[in-house]
VEXDREN-2710 file (C-alpha; in Angstrom, 1 decimal):
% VEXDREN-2710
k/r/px/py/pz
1/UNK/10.4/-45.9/-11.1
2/UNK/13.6/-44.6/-10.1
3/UNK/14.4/-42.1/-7.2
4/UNK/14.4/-38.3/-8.6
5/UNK/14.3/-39.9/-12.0
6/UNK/12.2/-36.8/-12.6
7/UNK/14.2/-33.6/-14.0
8/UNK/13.0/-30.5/-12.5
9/UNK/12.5/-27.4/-14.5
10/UNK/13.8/-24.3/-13.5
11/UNK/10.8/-21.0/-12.7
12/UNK/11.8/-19.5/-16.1
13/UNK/11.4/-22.8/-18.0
14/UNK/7.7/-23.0/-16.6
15/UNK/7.0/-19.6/-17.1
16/UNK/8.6/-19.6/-20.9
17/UNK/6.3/-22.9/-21.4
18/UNK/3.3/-22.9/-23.3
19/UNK/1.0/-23.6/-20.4
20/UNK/3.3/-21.7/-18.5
21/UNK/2.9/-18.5/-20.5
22/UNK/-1.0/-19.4/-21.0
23/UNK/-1.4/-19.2/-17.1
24/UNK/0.5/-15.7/-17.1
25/UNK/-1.9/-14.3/-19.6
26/UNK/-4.4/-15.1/-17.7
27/UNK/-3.5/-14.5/-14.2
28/UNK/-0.6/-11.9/-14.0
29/UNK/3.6/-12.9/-13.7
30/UNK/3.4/-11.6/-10.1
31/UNK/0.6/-14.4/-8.6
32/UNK/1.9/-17.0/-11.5
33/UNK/5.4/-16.8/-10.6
34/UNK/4.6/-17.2/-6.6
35/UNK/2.4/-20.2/-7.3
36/UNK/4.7/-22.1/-9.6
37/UNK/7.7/-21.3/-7.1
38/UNK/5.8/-23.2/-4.6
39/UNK/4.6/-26.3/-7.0
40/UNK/8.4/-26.5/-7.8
41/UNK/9.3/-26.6/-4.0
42/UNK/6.5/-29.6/-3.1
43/UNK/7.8/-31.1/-6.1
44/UNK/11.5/-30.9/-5.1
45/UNK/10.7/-32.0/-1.3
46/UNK/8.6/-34.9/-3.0
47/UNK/11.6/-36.5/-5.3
48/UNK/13.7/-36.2/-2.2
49/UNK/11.7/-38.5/-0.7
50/UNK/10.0/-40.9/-2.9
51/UNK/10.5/-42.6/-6.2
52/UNK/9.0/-40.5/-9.4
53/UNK/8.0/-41.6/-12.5
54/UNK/9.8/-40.5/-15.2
55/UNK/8.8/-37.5/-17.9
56/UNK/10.8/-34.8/-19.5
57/UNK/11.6/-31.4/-18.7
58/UNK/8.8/-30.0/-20.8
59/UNK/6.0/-32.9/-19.3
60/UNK/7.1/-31.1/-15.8
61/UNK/7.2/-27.7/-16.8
62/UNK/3.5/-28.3/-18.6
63/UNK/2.5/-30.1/-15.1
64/UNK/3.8/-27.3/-12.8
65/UNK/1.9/-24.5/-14.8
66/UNK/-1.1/-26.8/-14.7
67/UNK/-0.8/-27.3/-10.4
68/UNK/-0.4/-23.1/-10.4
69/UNK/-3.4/-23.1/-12.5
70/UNK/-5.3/-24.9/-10.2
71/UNK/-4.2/-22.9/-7.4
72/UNK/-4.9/-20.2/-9.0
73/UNK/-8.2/-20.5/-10.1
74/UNK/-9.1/-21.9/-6.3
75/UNK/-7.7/-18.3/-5.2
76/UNK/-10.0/-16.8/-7.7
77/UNK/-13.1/-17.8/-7.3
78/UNK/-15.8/-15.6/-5.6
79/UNK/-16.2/-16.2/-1.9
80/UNK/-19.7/-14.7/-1.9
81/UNK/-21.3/-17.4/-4.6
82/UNK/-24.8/-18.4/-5.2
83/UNK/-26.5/-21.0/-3.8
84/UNK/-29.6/-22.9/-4.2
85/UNK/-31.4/-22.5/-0.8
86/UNK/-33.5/-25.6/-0.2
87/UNK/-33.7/-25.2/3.8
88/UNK/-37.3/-24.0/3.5
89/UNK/-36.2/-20.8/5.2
90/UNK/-37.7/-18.2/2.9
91/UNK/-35.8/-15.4/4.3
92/UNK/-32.2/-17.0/5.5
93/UNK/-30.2/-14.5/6.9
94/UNK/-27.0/-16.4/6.6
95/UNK/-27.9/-16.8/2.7
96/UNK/-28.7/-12.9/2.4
97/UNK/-32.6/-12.8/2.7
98/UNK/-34.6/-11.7/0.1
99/UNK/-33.9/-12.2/-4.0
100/UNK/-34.1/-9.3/-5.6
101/UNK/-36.6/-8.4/-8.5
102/UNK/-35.4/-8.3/-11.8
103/UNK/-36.5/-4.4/-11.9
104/UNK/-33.8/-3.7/-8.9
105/UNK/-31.2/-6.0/-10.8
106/UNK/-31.4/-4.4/-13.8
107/UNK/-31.2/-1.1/-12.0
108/UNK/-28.5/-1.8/-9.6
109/UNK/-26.7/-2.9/-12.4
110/UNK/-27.2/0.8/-14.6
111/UNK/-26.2/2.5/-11.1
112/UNK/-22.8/0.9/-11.3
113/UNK/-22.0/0.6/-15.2
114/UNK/-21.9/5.0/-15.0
115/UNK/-21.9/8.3/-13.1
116/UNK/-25.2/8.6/-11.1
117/UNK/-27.2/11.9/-9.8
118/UNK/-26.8/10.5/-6.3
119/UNK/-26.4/14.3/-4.6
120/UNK/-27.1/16.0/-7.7
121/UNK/-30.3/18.2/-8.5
122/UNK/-30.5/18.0/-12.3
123/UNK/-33.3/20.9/-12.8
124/UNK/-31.4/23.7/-10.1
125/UNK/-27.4/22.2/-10.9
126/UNK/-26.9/22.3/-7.3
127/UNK/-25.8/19.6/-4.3
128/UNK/-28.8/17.7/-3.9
129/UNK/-30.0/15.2/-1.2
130/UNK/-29.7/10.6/-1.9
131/UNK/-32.8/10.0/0.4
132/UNK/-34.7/12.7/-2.4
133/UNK/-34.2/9.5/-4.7
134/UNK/-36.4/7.0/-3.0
135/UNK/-38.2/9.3/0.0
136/UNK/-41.1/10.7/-2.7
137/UNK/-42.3/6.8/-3.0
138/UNK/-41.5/5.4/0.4
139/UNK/-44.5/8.4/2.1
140/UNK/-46.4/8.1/-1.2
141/UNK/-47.0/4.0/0.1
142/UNK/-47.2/4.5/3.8
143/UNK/-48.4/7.9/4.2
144/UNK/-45.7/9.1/6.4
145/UNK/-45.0/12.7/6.6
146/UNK/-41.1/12.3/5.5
147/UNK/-38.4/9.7/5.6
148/UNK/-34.8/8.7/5.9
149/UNK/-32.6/5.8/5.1
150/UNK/-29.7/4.0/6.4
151/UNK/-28.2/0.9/5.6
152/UNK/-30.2/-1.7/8.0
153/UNK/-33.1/-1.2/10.5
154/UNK/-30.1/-2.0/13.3
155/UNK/-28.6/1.5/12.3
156/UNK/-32.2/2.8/12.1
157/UNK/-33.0/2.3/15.6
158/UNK/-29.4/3.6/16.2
159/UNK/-29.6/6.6/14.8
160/UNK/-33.2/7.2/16.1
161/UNK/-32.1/6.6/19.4
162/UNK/-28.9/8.9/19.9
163/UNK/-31.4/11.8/18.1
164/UNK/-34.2/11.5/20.1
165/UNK/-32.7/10.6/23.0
166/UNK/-29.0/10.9/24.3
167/UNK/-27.7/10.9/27.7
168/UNK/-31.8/10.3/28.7
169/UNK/-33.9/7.5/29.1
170/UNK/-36.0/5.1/26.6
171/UNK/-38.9/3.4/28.1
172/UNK/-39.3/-0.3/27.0
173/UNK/-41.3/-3.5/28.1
174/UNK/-39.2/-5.9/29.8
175/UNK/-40.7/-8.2/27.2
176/UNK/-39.6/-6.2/24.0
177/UNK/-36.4/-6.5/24.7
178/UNK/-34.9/-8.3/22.3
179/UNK/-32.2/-10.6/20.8
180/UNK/-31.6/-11.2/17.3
181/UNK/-29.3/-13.1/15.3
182/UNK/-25.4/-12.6/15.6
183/UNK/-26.3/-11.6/19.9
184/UNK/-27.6/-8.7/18.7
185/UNK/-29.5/-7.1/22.0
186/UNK/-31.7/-4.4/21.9
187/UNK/-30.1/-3.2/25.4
188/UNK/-26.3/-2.8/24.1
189/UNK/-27.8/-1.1/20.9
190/UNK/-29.2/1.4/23.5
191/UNK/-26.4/2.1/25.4
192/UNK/-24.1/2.3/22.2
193/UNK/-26.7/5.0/21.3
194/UNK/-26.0/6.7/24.1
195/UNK/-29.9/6.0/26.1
196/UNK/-30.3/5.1/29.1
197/UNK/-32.5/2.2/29.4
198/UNK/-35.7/1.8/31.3
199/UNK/-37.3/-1.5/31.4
200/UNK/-41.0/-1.9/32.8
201/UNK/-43.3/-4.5/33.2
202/UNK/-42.2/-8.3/32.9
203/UNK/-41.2/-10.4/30.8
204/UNK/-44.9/-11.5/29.7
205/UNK/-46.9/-8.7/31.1
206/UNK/-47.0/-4.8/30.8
207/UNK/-49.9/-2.7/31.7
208/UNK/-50.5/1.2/30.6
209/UNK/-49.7/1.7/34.2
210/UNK/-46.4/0.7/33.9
211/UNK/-45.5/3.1/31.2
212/UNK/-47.4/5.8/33.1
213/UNK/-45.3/5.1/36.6
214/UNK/-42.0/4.9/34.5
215/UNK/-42.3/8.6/32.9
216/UNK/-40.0/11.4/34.5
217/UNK/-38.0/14.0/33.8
218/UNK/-35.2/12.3/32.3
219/UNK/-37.5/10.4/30.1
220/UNK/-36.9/10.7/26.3
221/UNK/-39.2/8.7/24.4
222/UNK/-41.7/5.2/24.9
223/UNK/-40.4/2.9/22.7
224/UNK/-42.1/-0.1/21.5
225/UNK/-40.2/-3.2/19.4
226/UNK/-41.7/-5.3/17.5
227/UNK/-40.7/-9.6/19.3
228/UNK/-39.6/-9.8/15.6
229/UNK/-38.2/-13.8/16.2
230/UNK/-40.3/-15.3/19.4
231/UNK/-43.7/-14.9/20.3
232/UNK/-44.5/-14.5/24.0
233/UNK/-48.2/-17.2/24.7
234/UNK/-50.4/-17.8/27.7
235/UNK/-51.0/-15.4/30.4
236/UNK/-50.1/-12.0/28.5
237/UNK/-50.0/-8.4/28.2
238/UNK/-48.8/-5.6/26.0
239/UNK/-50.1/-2.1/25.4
240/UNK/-50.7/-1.6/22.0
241/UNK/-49.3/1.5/19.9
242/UNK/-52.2/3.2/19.9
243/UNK/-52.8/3.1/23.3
244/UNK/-49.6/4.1/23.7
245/UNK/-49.5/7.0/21.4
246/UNK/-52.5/8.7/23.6
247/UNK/-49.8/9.0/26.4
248/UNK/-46.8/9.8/24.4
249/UNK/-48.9/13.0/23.4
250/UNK/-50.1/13.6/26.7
251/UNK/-46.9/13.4/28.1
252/UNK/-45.5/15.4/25.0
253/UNK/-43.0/12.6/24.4
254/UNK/-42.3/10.6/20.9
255/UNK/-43.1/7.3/20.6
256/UNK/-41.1/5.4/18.2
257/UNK/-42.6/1.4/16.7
258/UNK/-38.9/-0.3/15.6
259/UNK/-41.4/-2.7/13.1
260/UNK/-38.1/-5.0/12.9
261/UNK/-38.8/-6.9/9.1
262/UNK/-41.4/-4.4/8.3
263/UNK/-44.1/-5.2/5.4
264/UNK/-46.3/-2.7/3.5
265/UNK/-48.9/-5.0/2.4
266/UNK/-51.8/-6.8/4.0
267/UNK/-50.1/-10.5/4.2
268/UNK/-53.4/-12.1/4.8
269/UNK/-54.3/-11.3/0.9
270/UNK/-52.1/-14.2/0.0
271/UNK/-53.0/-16.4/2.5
272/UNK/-50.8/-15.7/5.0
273/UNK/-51.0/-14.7/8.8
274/UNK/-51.7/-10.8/9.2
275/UNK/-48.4/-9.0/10.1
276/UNK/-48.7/-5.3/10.8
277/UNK/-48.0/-2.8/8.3
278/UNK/-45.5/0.4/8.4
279/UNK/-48.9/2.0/7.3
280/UNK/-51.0/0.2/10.3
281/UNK/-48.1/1.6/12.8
282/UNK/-48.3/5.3/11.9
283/UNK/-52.1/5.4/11.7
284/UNK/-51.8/3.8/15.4
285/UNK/-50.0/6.8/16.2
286/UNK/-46.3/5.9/16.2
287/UNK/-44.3/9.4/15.5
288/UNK/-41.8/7.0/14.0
289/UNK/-41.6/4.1/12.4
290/UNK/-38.1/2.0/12.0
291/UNK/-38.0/-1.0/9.5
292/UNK/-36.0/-3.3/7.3
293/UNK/-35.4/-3.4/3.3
294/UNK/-34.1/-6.6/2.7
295/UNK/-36.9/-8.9/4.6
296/UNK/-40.9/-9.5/4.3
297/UNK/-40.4/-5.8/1.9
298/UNK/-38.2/-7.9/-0.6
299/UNK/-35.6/-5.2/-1.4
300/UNK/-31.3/-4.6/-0.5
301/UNK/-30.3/-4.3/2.4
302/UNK/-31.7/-1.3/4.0
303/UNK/-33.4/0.5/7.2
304/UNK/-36.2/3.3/6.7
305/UNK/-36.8/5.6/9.6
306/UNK/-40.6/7.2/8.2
307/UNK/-42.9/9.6/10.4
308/UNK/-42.9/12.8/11.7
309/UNK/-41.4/15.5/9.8
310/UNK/-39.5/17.3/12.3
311/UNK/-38.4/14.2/13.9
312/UNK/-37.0/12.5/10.6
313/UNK/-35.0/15.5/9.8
314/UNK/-33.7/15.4/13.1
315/UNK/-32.2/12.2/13.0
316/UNK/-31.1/13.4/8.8
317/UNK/-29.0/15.7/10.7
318/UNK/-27.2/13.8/12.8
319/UNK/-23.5/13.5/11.8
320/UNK/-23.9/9.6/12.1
321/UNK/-26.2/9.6/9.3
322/UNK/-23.4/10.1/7.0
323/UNK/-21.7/7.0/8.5
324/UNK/-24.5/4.6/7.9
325/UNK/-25.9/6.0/4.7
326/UNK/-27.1/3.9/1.8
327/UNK/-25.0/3.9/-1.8
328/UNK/-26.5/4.3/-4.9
329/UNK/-26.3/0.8/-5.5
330/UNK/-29.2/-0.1/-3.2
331/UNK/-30.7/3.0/-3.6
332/UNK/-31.3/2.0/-7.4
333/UNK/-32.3/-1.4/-6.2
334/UNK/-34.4/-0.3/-3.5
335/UNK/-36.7/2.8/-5.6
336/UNK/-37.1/-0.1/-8.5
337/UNK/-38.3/-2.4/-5.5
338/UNK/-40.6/-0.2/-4.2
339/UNK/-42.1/1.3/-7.4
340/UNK/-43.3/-2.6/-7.7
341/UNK/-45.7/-1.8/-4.8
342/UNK/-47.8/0.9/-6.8
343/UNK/-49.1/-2.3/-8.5
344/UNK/-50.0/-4.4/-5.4
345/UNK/-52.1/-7.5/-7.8
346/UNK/-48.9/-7.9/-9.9
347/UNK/-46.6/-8.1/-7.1
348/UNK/-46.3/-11.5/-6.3
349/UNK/-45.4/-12.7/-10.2
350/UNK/-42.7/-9.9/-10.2
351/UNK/-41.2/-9.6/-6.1
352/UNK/-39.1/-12.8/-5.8
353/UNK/-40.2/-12.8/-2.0
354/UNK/-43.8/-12.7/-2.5
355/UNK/-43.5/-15.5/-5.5
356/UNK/-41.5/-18.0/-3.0
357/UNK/-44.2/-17.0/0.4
358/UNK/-47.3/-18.2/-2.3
359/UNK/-46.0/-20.3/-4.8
360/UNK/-49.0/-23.1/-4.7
361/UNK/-48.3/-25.9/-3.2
362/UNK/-49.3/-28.4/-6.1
363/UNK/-46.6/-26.6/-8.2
364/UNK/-44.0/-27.5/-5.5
365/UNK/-45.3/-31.1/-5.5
366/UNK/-45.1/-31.4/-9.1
367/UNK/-41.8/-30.4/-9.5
368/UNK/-40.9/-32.6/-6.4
369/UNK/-42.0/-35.6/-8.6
370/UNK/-40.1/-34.0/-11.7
371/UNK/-36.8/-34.2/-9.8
372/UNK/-36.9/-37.5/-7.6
373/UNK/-36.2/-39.5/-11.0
374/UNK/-32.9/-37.8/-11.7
375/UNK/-31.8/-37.3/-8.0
376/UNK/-32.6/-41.1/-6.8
377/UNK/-30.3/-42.3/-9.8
378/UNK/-27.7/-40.4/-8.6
379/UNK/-28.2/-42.0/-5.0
380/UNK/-28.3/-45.2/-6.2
381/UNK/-28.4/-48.0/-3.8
382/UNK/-26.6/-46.1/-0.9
383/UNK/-30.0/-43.8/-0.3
384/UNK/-33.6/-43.6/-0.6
385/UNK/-35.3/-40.7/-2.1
386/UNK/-39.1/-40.0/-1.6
387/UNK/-41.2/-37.2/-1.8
388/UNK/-41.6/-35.4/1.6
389/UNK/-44.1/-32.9/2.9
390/UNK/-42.0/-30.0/4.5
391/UNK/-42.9/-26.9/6.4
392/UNK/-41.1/-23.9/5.3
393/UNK/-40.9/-20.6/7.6
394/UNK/-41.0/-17.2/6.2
395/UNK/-37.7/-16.2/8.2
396/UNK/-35.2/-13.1/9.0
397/UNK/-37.9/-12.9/12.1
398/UNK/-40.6/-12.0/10.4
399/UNK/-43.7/-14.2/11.4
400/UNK/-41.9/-16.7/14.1
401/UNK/-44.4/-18.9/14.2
402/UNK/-45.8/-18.8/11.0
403/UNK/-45.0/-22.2/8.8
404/UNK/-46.4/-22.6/5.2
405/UNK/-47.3/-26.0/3.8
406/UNK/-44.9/-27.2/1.4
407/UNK/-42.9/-30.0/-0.9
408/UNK/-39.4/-31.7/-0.9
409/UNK/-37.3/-34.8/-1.0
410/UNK/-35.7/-36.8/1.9
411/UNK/-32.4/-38.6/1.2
412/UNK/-32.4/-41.4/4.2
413/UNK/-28.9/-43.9/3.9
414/UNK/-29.6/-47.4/3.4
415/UNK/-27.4/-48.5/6.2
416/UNK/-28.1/-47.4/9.1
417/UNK/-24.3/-48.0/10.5
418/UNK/-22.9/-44.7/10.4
419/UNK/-25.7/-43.0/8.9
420/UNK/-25.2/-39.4/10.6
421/UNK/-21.9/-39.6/9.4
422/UNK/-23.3/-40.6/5.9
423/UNK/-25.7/-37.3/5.9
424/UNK/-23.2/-34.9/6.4
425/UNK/-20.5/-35.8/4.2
426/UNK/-23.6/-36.1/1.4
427/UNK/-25.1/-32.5/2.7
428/UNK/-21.5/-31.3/2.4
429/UNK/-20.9/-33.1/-1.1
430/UNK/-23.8/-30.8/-2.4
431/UNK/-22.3/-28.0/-0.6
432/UNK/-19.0/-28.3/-2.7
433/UNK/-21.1/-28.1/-6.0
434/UNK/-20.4/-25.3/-8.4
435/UNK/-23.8/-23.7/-7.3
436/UNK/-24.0/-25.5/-3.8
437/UNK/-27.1/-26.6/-2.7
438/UNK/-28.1/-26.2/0.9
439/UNK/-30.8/-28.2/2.8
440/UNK/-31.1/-29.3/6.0
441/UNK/-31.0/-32.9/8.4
442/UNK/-33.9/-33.8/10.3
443/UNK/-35.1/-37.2/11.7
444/UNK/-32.2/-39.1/9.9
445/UNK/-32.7/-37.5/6.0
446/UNK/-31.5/-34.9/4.7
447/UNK/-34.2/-32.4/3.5
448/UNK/-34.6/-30.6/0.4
449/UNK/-37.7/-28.1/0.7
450/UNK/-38.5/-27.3/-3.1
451/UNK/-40.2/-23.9/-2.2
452/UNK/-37.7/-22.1/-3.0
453/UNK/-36.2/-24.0/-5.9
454/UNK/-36.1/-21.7/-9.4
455/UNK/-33.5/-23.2/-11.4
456/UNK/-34.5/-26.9/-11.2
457/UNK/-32.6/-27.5/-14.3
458/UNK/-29.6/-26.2/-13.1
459/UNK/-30.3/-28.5/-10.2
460/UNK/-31.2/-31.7/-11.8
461/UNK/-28.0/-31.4/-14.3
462/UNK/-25.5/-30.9/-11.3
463/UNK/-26.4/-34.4/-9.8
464/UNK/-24.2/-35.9/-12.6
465/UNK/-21.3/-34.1/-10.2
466/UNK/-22.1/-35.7/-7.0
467/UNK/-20.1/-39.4/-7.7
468/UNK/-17.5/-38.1/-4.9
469/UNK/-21.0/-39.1/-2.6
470/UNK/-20.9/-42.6/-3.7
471/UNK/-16.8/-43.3/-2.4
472/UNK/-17.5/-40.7/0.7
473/UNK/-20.5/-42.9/1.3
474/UNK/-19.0/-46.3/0.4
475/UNK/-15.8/-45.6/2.6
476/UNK/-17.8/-45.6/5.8
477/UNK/-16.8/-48.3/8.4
END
């Protein structure tokens, strides 16, 4: 090796190279030439300052288009990418909730490939209405009078709230008052909204009374929110909705049930701890009912505001309707969702939600056993791999406490030196996988809950891909 013994190409000798011209085709001149402008300065600053092996102008050129390939394929690839989600968290927020149905795919898909009737009546020719599309089916399952979508049950309660109820008060139970993920508060969403809020009760006990002493002039609505993601225990209180629907006539007020996640089946059919329905919540006597799409319903993203006919087309009216409306994206997605509903003993082979919340435990342990050949091969001697029983949780606040029995595999190091260290650099080599795979550490293993898993092949032949483990692993002190 001799110092700058390497001959450096000029830009237009990279780009006029066969893998220069290749990488043009591909990306564009304008990104190409940027990249291989940069290769060529990292290359220059590197032969000023250590000793090259030597290789011809063309070897260089081919090696510069190939570094500004790389690049450019890194800048290219999706930031929103699939994932396998073995964290046993049906419904992970961070890893958008539900899976859709094929049915909501496949029309999702159509709705984008061409023109759609989105505002468009086909039998009069005239402007027509996007809710029309899916608000036939959505009163048809729950029996509500009328209904109106938005884009999340967030903008739901929103839009319900500076309708119903701007520049008065909202009565809620201290204990209702909620906090979701991302420090979303129920009290900032009211004042955004425009309500003034009035809290009654405490934090684990409200009586009718407290409603009853709380109502005055300046009083708008009762509201009642659902403790979507804790569950208050012991020495408690709340006044249920039909209780409190007696008043809210009496007092000629609304009373509005924000259902958070929102389901329109009877859970405990499949085995799973009641929830209440949209359709219990309006026969309670809710005048509306606020819920999500994209949770325990197994849909897009999505809120549904269903009720009262006067009072839905109050809050259609509202000039921030427009700003939170749904496209015709999730509206395709969302009617194909909810036509799966009109055939409630199919529903769990065909609503990815469903499929994951009762998938049979002996099929998750099976394939457990299928996959801890392949995956403790790939560990080799650094970790053990056994078949674990897990707990998954349905998620997206939807049942807090609610855990369903299931299957996975534990990876625990062999050396116990440095073994936290050990478990995140191997939980973030299967994050850098092509489809990363996400799990979760707990008492010294990292856990892969199965329930979710649907492309176990995919899985099993990505292991072959995890070597950089092994040298992470091996490289600890």
């Amino acid at each position: 090796m001799t110092k700058a013994s390497v001959p450096i190409p000029s830009v237009d000798e990279v780009l006029r190279g066969e893998a220069g011209r290749v990488v043009v085709a591909r990306f564009g001149h304008a990104a190409t030439l940027r990249t291989v402008r940069a290769a060529l300065d990292d290359l220059r600053a590197l032969s000023r300052h250590s000793a090259l092996p030597h290789a011809s102008r063309e070897d260089t050129a081919a090696t510069i288009a190939a570094r500004a390939a790389e690049g450019l394929e890194a800048e290219d690839a999706p930031r929103l990418r699939r994932v396998l989600n073995l964290t046993g968290t049906v419904l992970h927020t961070n890893l958008g909730r539900a899976v859709l149905a094929e049915e909501a795919v496949t029309a999702a898909a159509a709705a984008m490939r061409a023109p759609a009737a989105l505002e468009f009546d086909l039998e009069s020719g005239s402007r027509g209405e996007r809710d029309d599309i899916v608000r036939g089916l959505i009163c048809e399952l729950t029996g509500a009078e009328d209904a109106v979508l938005v884009n999340n049950n967030a903008s739901a309660i929103l839009l319900v709230l500076n309708t119903l109820a701007l520049g008065k008060e909202s009565i809620v139970s201290r204990g209702e008052l909620i906090e979701i993920g991302g420090s979303f508060r129920m009290p900032d969403i009211m004042a955004r909204a425009g309500t003034r809020l009035r809290e009654i009760g405490t934090t684990n006990r409200t009586h009718l009374r407290d409603y009853t002493d709380a109502i005055g002039p300046e009083t708008a609505m009762l509201l009642k929110v659902h403790t979507s993601n804790y569950l208050v225990q012991g020495f408690t209180k709340e006044v249920g909705t039909n209780e409190l629907a007696v008043l809210a006539r009496e007092k000629h007020l609304p009373l509005v049930d924000d259902l958070g996640s929102g389901t329109l089946i009877d859970l405990a059919k499949y085995g799973l701890r009641r929830e209440r329905t949209v359709q219990d919540a309006l026969k309670d006597g809710a005048d509306l009912v606020t819920f999500s799409g994209d949770k325990l319903l197994g849909g897009p993203q999505a809120g549904f505001i269903v009720g009262r006919r006067d009072l839905v087309r109050a809050c259609a009216k509202n000039p921030i309707k427009r700003a939170v409306r749904l496209d015709k994206i999730r509206l395709a997605a969302l009617e194909a969702t909810l036509k799966l509903y009109r055939d409630p003993d199919r529903l769990p082979d065909r609503l990815p939600t469903l499929g994951y919340l009762t998938r049979p435990l002996d099929d998750i342990r099976a394939q457990a056993e299928r996959v801890e050949g392949p995956l403790a091969r790939t560990m080799g001697d650094l970790f053990d791999v056994a078949i674990c029983d897990c707990t998954s949780q349905i998620g997206s606040g939807a049942l807090p406490l609610e855990t369903i029995p299931s299957a996975g595999l534990a990876m625990t190091p062999r050396a116990r030196k440095q073994s936290g260290r050990q478990l995140e650099a191997l939980a973030g080599a299967f994050r850098r996988l092509p489809v990363p795979v996400i799990g979760h550490i707990e008492k010294g293993a990292l856990v892969f809950d199965l329930r979710c898993l649907d492309a176990e092949t995919l899985f099993v032949e990505q292991l072959e891909k995890l070597t950089i483990v092994r040298s992470e692993a091996e490289a600890e002190p």
